[in-house]
C-alpha positions as CSV (number, residue, x, y, z in Angstrom):
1,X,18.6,-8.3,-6.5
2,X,15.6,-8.5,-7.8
3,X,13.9,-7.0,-3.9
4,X,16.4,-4.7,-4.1
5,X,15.9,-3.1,-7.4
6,X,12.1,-2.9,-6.9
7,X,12.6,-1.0,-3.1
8,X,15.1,1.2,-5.1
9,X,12.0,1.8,-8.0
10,X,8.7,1.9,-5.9
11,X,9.4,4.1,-2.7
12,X,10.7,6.9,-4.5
13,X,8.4,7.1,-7.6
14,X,5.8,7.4,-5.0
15,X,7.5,9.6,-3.1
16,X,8.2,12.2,-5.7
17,X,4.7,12.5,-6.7
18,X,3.7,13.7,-3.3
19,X,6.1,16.3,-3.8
20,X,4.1,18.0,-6.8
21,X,0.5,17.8,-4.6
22,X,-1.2,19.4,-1.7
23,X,-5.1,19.6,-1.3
24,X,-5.3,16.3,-3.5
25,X,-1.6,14.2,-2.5
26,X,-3.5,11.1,-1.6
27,X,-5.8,11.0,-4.4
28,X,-2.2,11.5,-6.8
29,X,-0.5,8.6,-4.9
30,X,-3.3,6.3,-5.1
31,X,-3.6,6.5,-8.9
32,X,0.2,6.1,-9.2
33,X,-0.3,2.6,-7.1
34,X,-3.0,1.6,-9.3
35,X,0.0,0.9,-11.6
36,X,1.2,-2.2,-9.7
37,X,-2.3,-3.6,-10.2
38,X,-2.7,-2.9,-13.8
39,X,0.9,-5.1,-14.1
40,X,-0.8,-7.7,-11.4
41,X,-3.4,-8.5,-14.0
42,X,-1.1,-7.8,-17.5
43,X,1.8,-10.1,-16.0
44,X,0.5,-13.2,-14.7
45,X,-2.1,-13.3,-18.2
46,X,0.9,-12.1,-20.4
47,X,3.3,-15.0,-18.4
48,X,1.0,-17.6,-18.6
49,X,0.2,-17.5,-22.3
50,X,3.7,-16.6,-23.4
51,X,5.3,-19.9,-22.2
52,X,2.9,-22.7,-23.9
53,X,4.1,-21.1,-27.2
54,X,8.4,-20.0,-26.6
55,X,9.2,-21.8,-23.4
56,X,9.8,-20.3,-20.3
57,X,13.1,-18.4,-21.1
58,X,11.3,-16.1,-23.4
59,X,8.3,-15.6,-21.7
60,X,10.6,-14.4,-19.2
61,X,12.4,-12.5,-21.4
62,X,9.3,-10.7,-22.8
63,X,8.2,-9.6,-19.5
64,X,11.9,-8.3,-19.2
65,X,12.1,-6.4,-22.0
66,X,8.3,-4.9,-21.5
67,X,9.7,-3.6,-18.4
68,X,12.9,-2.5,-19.3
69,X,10.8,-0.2,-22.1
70,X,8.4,0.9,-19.4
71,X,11.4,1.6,-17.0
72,X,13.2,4.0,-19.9
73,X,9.7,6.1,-20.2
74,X,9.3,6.5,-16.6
75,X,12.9,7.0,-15.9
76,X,12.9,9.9,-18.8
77,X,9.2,11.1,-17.2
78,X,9.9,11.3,-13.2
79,X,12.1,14.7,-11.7
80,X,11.5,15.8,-8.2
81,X,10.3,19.6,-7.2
82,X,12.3,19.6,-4.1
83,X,16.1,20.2,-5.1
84,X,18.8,18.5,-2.6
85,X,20.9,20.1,0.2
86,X,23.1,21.2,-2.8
87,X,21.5,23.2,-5.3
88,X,18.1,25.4,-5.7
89,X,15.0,26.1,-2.9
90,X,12.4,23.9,-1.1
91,X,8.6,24.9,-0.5
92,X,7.7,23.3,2.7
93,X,4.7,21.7,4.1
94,X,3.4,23.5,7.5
95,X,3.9,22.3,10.4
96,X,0.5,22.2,11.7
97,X,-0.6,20.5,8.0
98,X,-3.9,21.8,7.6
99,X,-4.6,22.6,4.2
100,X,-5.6,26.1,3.5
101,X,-3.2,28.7,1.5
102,X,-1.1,29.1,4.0
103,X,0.2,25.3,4.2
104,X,3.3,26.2,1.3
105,X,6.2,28.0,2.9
106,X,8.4,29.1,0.0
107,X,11.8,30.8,-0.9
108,X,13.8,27.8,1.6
109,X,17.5,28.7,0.5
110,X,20.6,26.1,0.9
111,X,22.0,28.1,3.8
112,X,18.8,27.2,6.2
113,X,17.8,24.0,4.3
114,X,16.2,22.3,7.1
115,X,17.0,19.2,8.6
116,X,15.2,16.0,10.1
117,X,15.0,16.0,13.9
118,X,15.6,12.4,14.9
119,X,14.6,12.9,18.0
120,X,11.0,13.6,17.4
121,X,11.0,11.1,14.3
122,X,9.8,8.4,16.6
123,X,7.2,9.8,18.4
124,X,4.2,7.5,19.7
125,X,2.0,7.9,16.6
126,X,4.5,7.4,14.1
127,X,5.7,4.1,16.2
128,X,2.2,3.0,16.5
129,X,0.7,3.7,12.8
130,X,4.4,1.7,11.3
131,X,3.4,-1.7,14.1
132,X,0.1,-1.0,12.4
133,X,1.4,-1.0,8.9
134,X,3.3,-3.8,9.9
135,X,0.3,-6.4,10.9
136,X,-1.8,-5.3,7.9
137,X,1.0,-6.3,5.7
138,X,1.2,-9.1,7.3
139,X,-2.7,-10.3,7.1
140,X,-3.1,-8.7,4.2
141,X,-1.0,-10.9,1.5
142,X,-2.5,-14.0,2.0
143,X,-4.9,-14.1,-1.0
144,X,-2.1,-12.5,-3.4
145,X,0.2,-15.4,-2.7
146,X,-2.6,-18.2,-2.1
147,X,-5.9,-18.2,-3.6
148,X,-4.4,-19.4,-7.2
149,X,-3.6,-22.6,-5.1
150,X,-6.8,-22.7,-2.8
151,X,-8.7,-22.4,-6.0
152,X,-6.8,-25.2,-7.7
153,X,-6.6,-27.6,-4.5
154,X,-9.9,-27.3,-3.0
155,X,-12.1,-28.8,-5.8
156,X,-15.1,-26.4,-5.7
157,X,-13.3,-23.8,-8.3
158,X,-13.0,-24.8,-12.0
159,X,-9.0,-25.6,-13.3
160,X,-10.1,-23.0,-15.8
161,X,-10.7,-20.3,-13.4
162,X,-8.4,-21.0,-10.5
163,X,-5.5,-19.1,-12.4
164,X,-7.3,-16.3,-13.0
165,X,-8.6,-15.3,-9.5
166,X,-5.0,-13.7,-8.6
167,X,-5.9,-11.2,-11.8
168,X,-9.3,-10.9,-10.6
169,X,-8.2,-9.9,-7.2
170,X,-5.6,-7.1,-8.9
171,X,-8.6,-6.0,-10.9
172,X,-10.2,-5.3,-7.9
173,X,-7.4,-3.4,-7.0
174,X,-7.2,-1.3,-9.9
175,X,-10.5,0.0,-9.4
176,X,-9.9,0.3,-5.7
177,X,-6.7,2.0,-5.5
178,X,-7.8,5.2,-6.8
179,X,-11.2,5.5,-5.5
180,X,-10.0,4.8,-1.8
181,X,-6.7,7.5,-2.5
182,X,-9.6,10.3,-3.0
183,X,-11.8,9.5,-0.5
184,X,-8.6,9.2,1.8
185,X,-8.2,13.5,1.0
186,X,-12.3,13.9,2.4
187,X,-13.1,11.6,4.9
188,X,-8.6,11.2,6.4
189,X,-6.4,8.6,5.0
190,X,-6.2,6.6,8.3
191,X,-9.8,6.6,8.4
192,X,-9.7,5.0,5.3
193,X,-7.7,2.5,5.9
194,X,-8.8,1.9,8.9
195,X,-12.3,0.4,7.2
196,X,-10.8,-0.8,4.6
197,X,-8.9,-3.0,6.0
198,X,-11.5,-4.1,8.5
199,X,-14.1,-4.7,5.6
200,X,-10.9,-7.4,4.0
201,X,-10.9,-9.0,7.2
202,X,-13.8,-10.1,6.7
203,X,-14.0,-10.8,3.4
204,X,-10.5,-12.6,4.1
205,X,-12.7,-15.2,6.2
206,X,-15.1,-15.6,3.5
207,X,-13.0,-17.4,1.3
208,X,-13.5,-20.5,3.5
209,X,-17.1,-20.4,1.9
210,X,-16.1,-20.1,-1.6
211,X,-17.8,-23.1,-3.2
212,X,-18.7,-22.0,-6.5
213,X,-17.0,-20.6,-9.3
214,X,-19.2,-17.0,-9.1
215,X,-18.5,-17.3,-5.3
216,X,-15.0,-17.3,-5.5
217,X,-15.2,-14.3,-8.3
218,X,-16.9,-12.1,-6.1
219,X,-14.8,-12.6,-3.0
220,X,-12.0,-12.0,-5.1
221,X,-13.1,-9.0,-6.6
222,X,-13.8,-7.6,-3.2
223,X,-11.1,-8.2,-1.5
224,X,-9.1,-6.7,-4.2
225,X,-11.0,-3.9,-4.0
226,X,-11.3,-3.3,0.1
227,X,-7.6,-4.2,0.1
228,X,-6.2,-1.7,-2.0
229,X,-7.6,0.6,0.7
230,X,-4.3,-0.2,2.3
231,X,-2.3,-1.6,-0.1
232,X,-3.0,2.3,-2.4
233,X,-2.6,4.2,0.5
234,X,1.0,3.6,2.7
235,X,2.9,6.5,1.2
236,X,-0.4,8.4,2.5
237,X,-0.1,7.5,5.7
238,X,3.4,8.0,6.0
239,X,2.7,11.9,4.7
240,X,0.0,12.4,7.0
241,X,2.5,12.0,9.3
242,X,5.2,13.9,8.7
243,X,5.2,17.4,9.7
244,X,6.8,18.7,6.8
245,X,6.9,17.3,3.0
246,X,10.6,16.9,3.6
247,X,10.0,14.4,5.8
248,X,7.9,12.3,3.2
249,X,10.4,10.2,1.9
250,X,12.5,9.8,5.6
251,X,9.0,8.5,6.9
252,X,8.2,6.2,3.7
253,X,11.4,4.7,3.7
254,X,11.7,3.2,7.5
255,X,8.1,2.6,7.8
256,X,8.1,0.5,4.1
257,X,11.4,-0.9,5.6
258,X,9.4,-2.3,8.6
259,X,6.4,-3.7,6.2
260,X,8.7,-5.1,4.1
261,X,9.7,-7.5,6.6
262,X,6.4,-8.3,7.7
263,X,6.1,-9.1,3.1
264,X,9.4,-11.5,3.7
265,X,8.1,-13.0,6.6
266,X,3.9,-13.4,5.8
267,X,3.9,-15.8,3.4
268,X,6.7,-18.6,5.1
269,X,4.4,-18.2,8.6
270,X,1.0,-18.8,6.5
271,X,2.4,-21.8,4.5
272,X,3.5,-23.4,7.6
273,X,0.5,-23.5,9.0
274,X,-1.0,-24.4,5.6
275,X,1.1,-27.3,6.7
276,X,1.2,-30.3,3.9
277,X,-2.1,-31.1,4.8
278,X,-3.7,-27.9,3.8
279,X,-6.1,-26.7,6.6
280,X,-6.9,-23.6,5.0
281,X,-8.6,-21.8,8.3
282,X,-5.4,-21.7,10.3
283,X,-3.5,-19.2,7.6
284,X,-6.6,-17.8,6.9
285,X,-7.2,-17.1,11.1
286,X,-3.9,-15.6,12.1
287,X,-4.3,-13.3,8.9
288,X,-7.4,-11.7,9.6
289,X,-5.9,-11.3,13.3
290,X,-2.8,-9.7,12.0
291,X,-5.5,-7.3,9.8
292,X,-7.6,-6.5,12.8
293,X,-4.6,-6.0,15.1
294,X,-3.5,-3.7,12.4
295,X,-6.5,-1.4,12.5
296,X,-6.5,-1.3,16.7
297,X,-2.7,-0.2,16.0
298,X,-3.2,2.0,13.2
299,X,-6.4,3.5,15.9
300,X,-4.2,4.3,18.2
301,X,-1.6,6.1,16.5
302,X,-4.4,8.1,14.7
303,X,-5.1,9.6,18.6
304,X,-1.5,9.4,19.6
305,X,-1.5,11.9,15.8
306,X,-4.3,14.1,16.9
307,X,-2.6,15.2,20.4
308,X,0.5,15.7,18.5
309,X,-1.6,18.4,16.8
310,X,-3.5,19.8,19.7
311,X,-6.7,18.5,18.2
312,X,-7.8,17.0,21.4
313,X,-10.7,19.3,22.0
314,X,-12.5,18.5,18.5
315,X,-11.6,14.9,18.7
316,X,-15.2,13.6,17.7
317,X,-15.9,16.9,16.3
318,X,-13.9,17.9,13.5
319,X,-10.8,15.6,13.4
320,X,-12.6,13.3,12.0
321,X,-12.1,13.8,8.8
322,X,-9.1,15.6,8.8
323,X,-6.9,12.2,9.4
């Protein structure tokens, strides 16, 4: 219920925000997901220090009433611009999607409320960029679930510290998240991600040399950072795609739905080939192949993007930094 409840929460909030931005819709969703890494570092630390002093049922119950407060603010806070099928007008996004003044269509009414066309929902670039999604989720979870224990098991890290590397890494996050989101609306948002993520798969295979406490810091701190890259910018990506801002949410949902298995998936495949013995490089291995499969996917579907826009011409030219 729990994975339920939060799908039913997070795709949407995102979603309505891009509703409300144009020139700057990346840079607006990236700041709303640097939410989930402000809670990554406030919830463990709050958890964790809550328990030693009224037991684990009201530590848990603290979180859930911090939660339930901040659900009741955002719940009275969030309303979409776009009306439904039943009531008031839409502004659309153009077709073509660059953005200049022309990009808002208004004065949509109910009686010609456009529709999605299923047939041209799939096309290559969208099934590429969501099997792209799909293997950076995959690759890129392993430190969020893992490096408390790496830190704990391996020896080199101090008890002291090993807890707080997961926060660390969030940190890095918080930071990132918004700073990748704007650079997404200069240089494209699959550019971005695109280095991002190839920067974390490297810094993924660092961890293998974390033998000191500041090492293991750093790495963490970085890979926070270069992760969020990805991590900040999915709902981008999915409204890049779209050829219309009604199509927003259609594209968020079934391309979060596909991640999302890769999320249920990731961490069972990297804990078996943990194995009991705890050979760190294998997990650490197929991730940063799942990350760098990602981008070559994510690549693909960026091209597959650009002839969908008759961009071909200017592909090393202009379109660049226009995806």
């Amino acid at each position: 219920m729990m994975g339920v409840a939060t799908g039913c929460l997070f795709q949407p909030s995102v979603a309505i925000v891009s509703q409300y931005f144009e020139r700057r819709r990346a840079f607006a969703m990236g700041i709303v997901q640097a939410g989930a890494s402000l809670g990554g570092i406030l919830t463990p630390i709050m958890v964790n220090k809550l328990i030693p002093k009224v037991g684990f049922g009201w530590g848990v119950r603290s979180v859930g009433f911090l939660v339930f407060g901040l659900l009741v603010i955002a719940n009275l806070s969030v309303s979409t611009r776009l009306p439904s099928r039943r009531r008031g007008a839409a502004t659309l996004h153009h077709v073509q999607g660059d953005t200049t003044d022309n990009d808002l269509v208004p004065s949509v009414s109910i009686s010609n409320f456009p529709t999605i066309d299923w047939k041209t929902f799939f096309d290559g670039a969208f099934v590429a960029t969501v099997l792209g999604c799909f293997f950076m989720q995959m690759g890129t979870s392993l430190p969020y679930g893992y490096i408390t224990s790496f830190g704990q098991l391996e020896g080199h890290i101090s008890p002291s510290l090993a807890f707080y590397l997961l926060p660390l890494t969030f940190a890095g996050g918080l930071f990132g998240s918004p700073i990748w989101a704007y650079l997404g609306d200069i240089l494209g948002v699959l550019n971005v991600v695109m280095f991002s993520t190839f920067i974390s798969s490297g810094l993924l295979a660092t961890i293998l040399a974390c033998k000191t406490d500041g090492a293991a810091i750093t790495v963490s701190i970085l890979y926070g950072f270069f992760s969020a890259g990805y991590q900040a910018m999915g709902g981008p990506v999915f409204a890049t795609l779209s050829n219309t801002v009604l199509e927003v949410g259609h594209r968020m949902g079934t391309g979060y739905f596909i991640a999302g298995v890769a999320t249920l998936i990731a961490s069972p495949i990297q804990g078996a080939l943990l194995g009991t013995d705890y050979i760190w490089w294998k997990p650490i291995v197929f991730c940063v192949l799942s990350l760098v499969l990602g981008v070559v996917l994510m690549g693909v579907g960026r091209l597959l993007l650009i002839k969908r826009r008759g961009s071909e011409r200017k592909l090393w030219k202009t379109s660049f930094v226009r995806l």
